[in-house]
Every structure is written in structure tokens, then in C-alpha cells.
ROBALUM-771921 format. One record per atom (N, C-alpha, C): residue number from 1; atom name; x negated, y negated, z. Coordinates in steps of 0.02 Angstrom, whole numbers, m for minus. Atoms other than C-alpha are relative to their C-alpha. Layout:
// ROBALUM-771921
+-----+----+--------+--------+--------+
|   k |  a |      x |      y |      z |
+-----+----+--------+--------+--------+
| NUM | CA |      X |      Y |      Z |
...
+-----+----+--------+--------+--------+
END
This chain:
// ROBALUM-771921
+-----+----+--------+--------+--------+
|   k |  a |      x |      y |      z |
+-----+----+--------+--------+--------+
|   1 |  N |     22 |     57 |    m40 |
|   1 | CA |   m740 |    264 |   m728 |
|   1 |  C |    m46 |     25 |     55 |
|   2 |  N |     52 |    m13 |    m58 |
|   2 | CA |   m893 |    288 |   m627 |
|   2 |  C |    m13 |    m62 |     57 |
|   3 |  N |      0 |     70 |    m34 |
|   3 | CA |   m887 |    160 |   m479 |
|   3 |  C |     m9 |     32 |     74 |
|   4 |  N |      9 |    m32 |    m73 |
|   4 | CA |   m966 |    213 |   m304 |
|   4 |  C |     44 |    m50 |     54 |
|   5 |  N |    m55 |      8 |    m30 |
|   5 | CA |   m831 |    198 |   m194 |
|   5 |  C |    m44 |    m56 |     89 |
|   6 |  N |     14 |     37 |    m28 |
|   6 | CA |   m883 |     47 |    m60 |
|   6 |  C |     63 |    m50 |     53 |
|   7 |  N |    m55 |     18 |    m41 |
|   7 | CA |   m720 |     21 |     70 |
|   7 |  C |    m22 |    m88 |      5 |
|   8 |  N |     39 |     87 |     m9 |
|   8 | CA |   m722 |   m189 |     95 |
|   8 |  C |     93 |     m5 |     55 |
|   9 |  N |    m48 |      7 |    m41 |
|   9 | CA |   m540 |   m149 |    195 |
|   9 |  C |     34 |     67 |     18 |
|  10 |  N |      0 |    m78 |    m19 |
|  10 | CA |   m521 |    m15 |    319 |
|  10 |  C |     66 |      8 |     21 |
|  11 |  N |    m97 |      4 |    m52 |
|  11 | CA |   m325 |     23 |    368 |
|  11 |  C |    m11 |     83 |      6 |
|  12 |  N |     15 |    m74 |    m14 |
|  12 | CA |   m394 |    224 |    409 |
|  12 |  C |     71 |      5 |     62 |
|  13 |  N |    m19 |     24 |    m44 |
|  13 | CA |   m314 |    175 |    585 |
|  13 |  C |     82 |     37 |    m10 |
|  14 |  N |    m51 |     31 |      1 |
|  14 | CA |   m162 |    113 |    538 |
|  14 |  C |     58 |     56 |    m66 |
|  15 |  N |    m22 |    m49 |     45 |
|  15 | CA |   m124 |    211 |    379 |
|  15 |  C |    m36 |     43 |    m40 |
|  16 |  N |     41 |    m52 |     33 |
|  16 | CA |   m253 |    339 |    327 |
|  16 |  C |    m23 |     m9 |    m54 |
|  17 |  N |     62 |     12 |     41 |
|  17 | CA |   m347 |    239 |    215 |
|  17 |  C |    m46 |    m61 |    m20 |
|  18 |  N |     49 |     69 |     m6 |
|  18 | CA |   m481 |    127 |    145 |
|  18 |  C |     12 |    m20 |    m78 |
|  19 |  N |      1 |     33 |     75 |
|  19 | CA |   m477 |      8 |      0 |
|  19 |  C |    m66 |    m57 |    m14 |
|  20 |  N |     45 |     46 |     16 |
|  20 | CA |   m610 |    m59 |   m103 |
|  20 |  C |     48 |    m61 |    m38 |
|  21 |  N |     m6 |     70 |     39 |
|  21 | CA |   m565 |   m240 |   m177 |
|  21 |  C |    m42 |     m3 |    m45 |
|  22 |  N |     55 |     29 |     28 |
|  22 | CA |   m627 |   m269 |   m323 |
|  22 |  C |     20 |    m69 |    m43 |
|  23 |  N |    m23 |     82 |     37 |
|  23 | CA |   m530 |   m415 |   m416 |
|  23 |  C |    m38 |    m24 |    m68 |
|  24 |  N |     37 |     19 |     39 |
|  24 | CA |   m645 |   m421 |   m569 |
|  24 |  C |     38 |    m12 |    m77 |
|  25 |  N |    m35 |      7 |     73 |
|  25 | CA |   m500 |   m438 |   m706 |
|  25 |  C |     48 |    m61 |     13 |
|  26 |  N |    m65 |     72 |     12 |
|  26 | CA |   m392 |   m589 |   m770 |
|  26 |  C |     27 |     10 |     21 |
|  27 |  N |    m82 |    m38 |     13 |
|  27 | CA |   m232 |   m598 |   m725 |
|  27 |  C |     23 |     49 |     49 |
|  28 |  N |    m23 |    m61 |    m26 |
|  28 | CA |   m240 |   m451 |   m619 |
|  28 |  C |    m42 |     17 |     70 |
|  29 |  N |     41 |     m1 |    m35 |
|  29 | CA |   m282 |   m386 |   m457 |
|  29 |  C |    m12 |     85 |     26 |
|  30 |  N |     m1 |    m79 |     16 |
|  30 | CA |   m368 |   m211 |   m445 |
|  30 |  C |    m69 |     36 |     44 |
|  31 |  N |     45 |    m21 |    m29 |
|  31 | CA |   m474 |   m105 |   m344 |
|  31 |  C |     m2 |     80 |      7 |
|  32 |  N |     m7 |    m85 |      0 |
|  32 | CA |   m496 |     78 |   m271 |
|  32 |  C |     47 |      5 |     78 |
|  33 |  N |    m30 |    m10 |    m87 |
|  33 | CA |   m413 |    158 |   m119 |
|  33 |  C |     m3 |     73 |    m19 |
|  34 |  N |     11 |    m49 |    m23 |
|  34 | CA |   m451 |    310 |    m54 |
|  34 |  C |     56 |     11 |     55 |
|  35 |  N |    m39 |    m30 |    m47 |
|  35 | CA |   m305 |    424 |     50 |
|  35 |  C |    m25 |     47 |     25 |
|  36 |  N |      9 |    m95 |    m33 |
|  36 | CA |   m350 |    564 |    159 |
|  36 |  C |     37 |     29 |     m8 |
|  37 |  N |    m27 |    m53 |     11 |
|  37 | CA |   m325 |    711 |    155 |
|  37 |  C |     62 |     24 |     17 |
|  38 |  N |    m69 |     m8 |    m31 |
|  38 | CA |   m124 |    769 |    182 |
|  38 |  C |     23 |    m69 |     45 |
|  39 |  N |    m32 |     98 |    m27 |
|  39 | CA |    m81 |    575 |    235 |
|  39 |  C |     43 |    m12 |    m44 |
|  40 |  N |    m36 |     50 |     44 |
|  40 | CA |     50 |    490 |    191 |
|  40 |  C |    m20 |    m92 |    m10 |
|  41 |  N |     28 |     64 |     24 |
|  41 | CA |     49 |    320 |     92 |
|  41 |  C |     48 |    m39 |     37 |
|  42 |  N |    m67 |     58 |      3 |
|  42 | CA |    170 |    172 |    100 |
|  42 |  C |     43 |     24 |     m2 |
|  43 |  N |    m81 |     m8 |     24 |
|  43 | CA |    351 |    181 |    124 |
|  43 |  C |      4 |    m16 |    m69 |
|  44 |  N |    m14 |      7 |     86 |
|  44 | CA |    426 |    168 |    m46 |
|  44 |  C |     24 |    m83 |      1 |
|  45 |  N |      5 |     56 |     m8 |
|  45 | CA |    429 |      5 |   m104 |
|  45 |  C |     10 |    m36 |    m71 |
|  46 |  N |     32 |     63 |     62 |
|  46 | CA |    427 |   m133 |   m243 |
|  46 |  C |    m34 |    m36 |    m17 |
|  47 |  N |     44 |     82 |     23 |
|  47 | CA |    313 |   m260 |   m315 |
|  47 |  C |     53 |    m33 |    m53 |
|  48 |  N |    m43 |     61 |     53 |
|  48 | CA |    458 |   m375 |   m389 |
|  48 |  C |    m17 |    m27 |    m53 |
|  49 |  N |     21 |     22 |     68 |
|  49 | CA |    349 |   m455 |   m493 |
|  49 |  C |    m63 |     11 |    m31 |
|  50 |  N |     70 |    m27 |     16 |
|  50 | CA |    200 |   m346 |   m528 |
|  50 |  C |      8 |     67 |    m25 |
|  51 |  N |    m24 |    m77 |     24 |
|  51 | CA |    180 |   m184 |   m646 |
|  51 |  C |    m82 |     19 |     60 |
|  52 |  N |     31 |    m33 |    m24 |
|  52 | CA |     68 |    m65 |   m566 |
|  52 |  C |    m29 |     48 |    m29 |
|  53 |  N |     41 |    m61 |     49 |
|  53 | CA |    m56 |     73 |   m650 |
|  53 |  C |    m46 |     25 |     49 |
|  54 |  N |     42 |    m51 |    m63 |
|  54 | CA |   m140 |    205 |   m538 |
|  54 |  C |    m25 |     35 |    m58 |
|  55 |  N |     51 |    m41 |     22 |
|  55 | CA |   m292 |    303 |   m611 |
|  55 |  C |    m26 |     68 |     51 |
|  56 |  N |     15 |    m27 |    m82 |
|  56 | CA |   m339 |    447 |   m492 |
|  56 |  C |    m81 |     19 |    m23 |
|  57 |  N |     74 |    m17 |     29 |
|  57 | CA |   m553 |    476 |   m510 |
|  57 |  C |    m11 |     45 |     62 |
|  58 |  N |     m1 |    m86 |    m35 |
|  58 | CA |   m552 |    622 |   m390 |
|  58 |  C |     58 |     17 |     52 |
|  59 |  N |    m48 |    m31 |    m40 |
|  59 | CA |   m449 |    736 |   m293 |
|  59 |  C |     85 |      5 |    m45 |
|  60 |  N |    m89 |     m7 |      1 |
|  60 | CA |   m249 |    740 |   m297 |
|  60 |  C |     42 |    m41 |     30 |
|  61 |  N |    m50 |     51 |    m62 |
|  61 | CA |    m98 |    626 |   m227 |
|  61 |  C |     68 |     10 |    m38 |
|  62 |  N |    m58 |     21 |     48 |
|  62 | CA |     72 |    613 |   m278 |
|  62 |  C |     44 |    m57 |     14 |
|  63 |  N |    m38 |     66 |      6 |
|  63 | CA |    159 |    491 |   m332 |
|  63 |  C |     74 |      1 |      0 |
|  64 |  N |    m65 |    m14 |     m7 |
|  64 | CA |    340 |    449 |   m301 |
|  64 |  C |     13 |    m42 |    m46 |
|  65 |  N |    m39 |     45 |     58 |
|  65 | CA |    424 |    359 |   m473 |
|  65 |  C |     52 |     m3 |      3 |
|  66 |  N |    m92 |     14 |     31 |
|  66 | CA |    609 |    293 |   m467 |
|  66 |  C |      6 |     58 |     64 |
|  67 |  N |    m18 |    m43 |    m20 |
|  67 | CA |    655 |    452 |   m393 |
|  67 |  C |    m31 |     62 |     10 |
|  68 |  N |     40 |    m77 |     m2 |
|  68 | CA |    537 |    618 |   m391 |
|  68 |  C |    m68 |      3 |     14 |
|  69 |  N |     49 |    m21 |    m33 |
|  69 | CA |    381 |    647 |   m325 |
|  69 |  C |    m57 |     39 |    m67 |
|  70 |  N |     24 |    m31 |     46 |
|  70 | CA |    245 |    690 |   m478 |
|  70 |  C |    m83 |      2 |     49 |
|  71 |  N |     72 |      8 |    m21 |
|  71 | CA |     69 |    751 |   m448 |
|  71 |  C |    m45 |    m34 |    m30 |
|  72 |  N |     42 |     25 |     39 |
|  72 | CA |    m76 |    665 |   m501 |
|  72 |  C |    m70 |     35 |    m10 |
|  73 |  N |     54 |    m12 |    m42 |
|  73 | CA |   m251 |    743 |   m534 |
|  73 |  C |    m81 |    m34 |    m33 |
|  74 |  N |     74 |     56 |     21 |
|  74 | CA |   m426 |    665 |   m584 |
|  74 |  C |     22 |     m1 |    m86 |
|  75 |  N |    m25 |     16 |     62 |
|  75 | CA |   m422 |    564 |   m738 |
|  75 |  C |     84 |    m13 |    m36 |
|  76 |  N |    m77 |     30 |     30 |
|  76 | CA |   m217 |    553 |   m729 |
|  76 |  C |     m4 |    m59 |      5 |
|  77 |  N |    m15 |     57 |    m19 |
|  77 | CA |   m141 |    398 |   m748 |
|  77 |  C |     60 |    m12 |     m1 |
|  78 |  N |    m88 |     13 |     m1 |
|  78 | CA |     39 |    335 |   m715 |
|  78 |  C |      2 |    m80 |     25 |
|  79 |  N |     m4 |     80 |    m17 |
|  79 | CA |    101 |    149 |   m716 |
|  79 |  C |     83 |     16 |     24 |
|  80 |  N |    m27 |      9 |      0 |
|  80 | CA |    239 |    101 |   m635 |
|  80 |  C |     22 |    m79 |      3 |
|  81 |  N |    m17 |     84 |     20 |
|  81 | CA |    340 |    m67 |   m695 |
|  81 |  C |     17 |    m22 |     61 |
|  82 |  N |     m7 |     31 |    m74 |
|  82 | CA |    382 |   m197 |   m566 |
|  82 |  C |     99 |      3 |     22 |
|  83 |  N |    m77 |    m13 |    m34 |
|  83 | CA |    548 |   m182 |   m466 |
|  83 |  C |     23 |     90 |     m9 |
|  84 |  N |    m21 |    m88 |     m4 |
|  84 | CA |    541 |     18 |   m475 |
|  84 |  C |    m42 |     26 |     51 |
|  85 |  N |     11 |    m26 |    m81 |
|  85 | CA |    551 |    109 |   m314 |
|  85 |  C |    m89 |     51 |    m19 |
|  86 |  N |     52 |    m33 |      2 |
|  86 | CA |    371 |    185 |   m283 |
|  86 |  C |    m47 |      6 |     65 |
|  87 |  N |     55 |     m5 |    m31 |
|  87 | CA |    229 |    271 |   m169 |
|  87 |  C |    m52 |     38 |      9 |
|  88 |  N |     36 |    m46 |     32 |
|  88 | CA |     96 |    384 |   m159 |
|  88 |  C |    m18 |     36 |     71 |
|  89 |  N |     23 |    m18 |    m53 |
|  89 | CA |     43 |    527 |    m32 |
|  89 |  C |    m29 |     50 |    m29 |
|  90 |  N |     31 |    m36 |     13 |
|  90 | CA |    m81 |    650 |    m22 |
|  90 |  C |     29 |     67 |     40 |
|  91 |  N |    m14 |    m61 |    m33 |
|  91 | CA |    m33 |    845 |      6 |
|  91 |  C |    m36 |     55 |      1 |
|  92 |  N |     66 |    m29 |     21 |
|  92 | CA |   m212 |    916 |    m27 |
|  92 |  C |    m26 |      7 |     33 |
|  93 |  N |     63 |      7 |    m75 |
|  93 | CA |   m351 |    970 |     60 |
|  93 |  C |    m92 |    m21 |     m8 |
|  94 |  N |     49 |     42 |      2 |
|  94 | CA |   m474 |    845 |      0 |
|  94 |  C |     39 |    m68 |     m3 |
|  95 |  N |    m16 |     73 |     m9 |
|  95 | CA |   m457 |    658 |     m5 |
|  95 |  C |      3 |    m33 |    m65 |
|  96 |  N |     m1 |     21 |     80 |
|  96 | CA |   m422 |    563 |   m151 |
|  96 |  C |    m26 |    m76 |     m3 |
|  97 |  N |     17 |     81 |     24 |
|  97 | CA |   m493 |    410 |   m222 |
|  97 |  C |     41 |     m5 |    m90 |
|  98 |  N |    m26 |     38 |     64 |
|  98 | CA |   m395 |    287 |   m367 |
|  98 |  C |     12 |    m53 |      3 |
|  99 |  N |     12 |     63 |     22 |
|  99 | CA |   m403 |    150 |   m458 |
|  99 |  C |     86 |    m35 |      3 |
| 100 |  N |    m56 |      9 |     17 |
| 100 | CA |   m256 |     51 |   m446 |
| 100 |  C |     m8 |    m93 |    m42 |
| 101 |  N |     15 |     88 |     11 |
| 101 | CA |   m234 |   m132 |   m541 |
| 101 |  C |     98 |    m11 |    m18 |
| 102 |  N |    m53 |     39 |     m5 |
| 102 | CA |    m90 |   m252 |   m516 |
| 102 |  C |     26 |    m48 |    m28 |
| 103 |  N |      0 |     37 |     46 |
| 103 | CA |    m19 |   m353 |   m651 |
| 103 |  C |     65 |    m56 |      6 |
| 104 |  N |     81 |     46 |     m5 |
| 104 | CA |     m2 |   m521 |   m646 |
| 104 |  C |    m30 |     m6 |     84 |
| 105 |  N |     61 |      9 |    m87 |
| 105 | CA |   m121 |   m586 |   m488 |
| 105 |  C |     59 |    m43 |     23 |
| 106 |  N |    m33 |      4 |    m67 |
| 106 | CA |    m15 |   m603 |   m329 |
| 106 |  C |    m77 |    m32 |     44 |
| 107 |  N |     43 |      6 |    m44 |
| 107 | CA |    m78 |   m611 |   m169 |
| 107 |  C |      6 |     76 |     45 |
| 108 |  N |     43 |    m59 |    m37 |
| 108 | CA |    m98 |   m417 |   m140 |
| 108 |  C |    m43 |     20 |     50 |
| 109 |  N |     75 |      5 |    m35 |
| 109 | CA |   m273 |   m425 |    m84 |
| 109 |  C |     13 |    m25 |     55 |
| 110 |  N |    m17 |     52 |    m35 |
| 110 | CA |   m231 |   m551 |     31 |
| 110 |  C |     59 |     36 |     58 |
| 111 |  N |    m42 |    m45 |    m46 |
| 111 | CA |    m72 |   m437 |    111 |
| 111 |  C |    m50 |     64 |     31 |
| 112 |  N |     14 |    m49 |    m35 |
| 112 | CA |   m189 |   m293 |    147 |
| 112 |  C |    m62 |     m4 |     22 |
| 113 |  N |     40 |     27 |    m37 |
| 113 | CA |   m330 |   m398 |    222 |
| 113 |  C |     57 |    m22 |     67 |
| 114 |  N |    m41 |     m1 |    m57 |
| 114 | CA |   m177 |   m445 |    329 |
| 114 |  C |      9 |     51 |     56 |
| 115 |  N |    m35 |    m30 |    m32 |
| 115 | CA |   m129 |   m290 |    369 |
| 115 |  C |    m78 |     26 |     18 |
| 116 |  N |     57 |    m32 |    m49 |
| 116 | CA |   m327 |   m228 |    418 |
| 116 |  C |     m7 |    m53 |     57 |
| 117 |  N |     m3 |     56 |    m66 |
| 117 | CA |   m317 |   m413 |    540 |
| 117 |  C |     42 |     36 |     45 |
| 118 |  N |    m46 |    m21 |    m33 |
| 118 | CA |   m170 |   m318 |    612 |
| 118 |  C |    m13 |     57 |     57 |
| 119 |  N |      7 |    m65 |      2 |
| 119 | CA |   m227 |   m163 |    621 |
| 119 |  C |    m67 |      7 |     72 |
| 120 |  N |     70 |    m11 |    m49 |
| 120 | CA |   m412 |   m213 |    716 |
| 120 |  C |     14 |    m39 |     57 |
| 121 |  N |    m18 |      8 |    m57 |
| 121 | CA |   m318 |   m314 |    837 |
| 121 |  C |     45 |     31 |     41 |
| 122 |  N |    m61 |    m63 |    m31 |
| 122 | CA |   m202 |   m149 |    898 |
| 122 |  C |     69 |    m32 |    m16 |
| 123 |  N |    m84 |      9 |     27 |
| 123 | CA |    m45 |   m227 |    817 |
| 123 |  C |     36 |     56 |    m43 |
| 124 |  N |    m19 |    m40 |     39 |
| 124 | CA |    m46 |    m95 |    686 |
| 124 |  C |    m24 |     67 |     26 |
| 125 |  N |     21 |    m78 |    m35 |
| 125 | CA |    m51 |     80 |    754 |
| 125 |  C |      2 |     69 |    m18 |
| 126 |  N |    m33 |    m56 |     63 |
| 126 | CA |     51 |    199 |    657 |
| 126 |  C |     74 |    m19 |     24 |
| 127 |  N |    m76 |     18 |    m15 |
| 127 | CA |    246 |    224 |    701 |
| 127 |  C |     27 |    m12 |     50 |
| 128 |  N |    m23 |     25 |    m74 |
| 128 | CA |    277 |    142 |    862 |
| 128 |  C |     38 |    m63 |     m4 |
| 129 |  N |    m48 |     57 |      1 |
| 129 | CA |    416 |     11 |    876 |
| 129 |  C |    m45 |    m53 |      6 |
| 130 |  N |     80 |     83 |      7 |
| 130 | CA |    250 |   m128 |    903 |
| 130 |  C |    m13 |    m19 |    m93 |
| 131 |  N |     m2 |    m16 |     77 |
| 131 | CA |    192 |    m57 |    729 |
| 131 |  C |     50 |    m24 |    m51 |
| 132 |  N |    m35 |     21 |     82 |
| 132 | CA |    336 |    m78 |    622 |
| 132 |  C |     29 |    m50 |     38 |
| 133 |  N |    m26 |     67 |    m10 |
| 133 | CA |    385 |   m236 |    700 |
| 133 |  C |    m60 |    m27 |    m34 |
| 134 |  N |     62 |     32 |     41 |
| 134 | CA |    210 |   m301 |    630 |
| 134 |  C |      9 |     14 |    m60 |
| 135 |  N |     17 |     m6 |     61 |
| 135 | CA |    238 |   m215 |    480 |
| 135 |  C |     64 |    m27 |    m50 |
| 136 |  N |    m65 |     44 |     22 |
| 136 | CA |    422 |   m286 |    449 |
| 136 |  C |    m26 |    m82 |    m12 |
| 137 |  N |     35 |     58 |    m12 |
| 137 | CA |    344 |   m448 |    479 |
| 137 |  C |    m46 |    m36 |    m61 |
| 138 |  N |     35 |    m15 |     58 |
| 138 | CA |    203 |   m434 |    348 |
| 138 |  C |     46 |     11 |    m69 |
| 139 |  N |    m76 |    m16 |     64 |
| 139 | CA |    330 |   m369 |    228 |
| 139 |  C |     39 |    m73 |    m25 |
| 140 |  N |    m49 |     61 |     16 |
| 140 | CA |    436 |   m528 |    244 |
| 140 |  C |    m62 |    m56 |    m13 |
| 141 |  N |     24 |     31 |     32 |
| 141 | CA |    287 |   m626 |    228 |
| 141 |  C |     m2 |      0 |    m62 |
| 142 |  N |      1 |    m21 |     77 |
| 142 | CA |    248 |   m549 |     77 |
| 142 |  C |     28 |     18 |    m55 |
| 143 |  N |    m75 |    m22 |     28 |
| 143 | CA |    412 |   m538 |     m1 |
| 143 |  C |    m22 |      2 |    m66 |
| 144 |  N |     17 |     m1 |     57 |
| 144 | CA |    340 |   m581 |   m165 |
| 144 |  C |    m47 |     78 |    m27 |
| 145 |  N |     26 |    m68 |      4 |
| 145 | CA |    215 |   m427 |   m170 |
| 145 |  C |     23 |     48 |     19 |
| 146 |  N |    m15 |    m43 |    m24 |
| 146 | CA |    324 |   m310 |    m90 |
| 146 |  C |     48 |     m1 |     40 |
| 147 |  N |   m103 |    m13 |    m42 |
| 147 | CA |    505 |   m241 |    m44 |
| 147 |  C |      1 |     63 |      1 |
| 148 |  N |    m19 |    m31 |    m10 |
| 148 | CA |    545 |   m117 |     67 |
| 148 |  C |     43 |     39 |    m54 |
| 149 |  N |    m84 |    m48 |     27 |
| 149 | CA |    663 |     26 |    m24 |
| 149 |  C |      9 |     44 |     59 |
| 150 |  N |     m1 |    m45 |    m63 |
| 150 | CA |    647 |    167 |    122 |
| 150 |  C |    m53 |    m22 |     43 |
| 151 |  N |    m54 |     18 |    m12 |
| 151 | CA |    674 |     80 |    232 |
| 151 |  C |     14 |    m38 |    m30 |
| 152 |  N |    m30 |     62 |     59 |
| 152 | CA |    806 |    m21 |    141 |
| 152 |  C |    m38 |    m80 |     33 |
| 153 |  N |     36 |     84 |    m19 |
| 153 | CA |    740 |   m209 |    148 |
| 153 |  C |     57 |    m27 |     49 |
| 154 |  N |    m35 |     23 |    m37 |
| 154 | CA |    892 |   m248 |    249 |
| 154 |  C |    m35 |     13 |     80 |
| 155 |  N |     32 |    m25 |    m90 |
| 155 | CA |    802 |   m162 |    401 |
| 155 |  C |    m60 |    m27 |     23 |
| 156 |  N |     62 |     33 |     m2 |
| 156 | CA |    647 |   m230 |    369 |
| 156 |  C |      3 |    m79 |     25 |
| 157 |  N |    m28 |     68 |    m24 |
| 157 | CA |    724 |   m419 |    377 |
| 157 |  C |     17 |     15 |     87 |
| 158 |  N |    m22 |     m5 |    m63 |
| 158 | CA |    803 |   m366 |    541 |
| 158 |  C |    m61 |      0 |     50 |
| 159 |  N |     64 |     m4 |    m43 |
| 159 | CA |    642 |   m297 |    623 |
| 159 |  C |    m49 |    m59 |     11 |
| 160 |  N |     57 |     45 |     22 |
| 160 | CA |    546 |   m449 |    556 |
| 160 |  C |     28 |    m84 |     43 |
| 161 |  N |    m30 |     46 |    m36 |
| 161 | CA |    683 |   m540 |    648 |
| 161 |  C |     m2 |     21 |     79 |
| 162 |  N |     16 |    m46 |    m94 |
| 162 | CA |    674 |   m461 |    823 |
| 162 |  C |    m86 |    m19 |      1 |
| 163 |  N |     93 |     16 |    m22 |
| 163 | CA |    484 |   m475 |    808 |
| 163 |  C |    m10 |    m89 |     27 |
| 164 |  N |      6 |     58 |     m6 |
| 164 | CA |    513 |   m664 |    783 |
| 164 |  C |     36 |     m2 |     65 |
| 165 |  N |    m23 |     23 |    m64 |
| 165 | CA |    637 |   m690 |    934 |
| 165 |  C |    m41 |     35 |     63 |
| 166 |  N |     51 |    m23 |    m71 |
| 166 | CA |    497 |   m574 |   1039 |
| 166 |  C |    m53 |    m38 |     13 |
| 167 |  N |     31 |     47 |     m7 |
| 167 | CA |    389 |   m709 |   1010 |
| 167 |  C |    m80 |     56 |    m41 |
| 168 |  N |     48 |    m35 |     28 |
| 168 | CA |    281 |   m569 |    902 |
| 168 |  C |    m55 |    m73 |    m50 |
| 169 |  N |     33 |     48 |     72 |
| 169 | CA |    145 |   m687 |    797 |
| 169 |  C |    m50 |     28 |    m57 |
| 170 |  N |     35 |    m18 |     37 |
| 170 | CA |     57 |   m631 |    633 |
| 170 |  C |    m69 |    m17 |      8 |
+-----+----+--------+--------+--------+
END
């Protein structure tokens, strides 16, 4: 896949990386994202009702499946089905770009245009009790695209509840 890499949502900031959108398939919603270098990704997580398929078109990252931590390197690919714990970080010393597509169409796209709104108004920072109150928050919006596992979703509800009685607003 040759596709010049064109960021359209920057979360560098917030979580050390950029994602192109591209949305050009049925059914599905799929783009690129680029991690820097030695960054971590997402807490581990679920898409309940979405499989997932990562391509990596340069560099290295690994991926966490179910339970273990595999590497990935240009040209791998690994899917993981929906409701299995997963995330991806980079422990390299270049940056990685991959394709990921999301099966069926959610509102993905749509959560991590949220989370760059978040992010460019200083809500999202990195790990500061502000931060993951915004990002508990987001989360529970998005319950459908995405469940906490570390941290368990129980904590996530909680935080997302404290944000609400602080009068936090998305």
C-alpha cells in the first residue's frame, strides 16, 4: 500500500500521534496513524462491536492481543476480533506508520476528532487527573466504540462520574 501519509487529526500532544482519516470503504472505517517513536498507544481496550485489522507500512510497534505483546514489522498484519482486549505501542527508534480499518462503521472517526477538540483546548494533556477525567468521559460517550480493560471500565465509569459532578463538559 503506497499512500503518502497526510495527518487530518493531530493527538501528538495528547498521545504521541497523528491519524490520517480516510473512510473510503463500505461498511468500514479506516485510515493511517502514525506513533512515535518509543510512545505508548491506548490503554488496552475493546471495540465491542467492531473487528479490527492493523497493517504496519513502515517501521515497528507492538501490539498487545488478549494477553501478550507481539511485534509487528512493515508489511505485517494482525486483526483483532471485537470484544478482545487490545493496544499498540511503539519500542523503536523510528516512528511507525499503519493502516488500520474498523469493521462495521461506528463512529470511531468521530471519537478521535473528539479527542483532538479535547486535546487543542488543554483538556487533554497526557496523565494528569484533568486528562483522564476527559478521557473517562469520552470513553463513556463512546461506549459503543470502546471499553476500557486497563483500566477496568469500572474506573473509567467512576472518573466519567466525578468529571460530571465537577461540572467537567465535553
Amino acid at each position: 500500500m503506497k499512500t503518502e501519509f497526510k495527518p487530518n487529526v493531530d493527538l501528538m500532544r495528547a498521545f504521541n500521534s497523528q491519524v490520517m482519516l480516510i473512510n473510503d470503504k463500505v461498511g468500514a472505517e479506516n485510515g493511517l496513524t502514525l506513533i512515535k517513536a518509543g510512545a505508548d498507544g491506548p490503554p488496552i481496550h475493546t471495540h465491542p462491536e467492531q473487528e479490527e485489522h492493523f497493517v504496519i507500512i513502515s517501521g515497528q510497534m507492538e501490539v498487545y492481543k488478549k494477553d501478550k505483546w507481539h511485534t509487528l514489522k512493515a508489511s505485517d498484519e494482525m486483526t483483532i476480533p471485537k470484544q478482545m482486549p487490545h493496544s499498540y505501542r511503539s519500542r523503536h527508534s523510528e516512528d511507525c506508520i499503519f493502516h488500520y480499518e474498523l469493521t462495521p462503521n461506528r463512529n470511531f472517526s468521530e471519537m478521535m476528532k473528539s479527542f483532538e477538540n479535547l486535546q487543542n483546548e488543554g483538556k487533554l494533556k497526557g496523565k494528569d487527573l484533568r486528562s483522564i477525567i476527559y478521557l473517562a468521559m469520552t470513553f463513556k460517550k463512546y461506549k459503543a466504540e470502546v471499553q476500557s480493560v486497563q483500566p477496568p471500565n469500572f474506573v473509567i465509569s467512576t472518573m466519567a462520574g466525578i468529571g460530571g459532578l465537577l461540572g467537567f463538559k465535553l
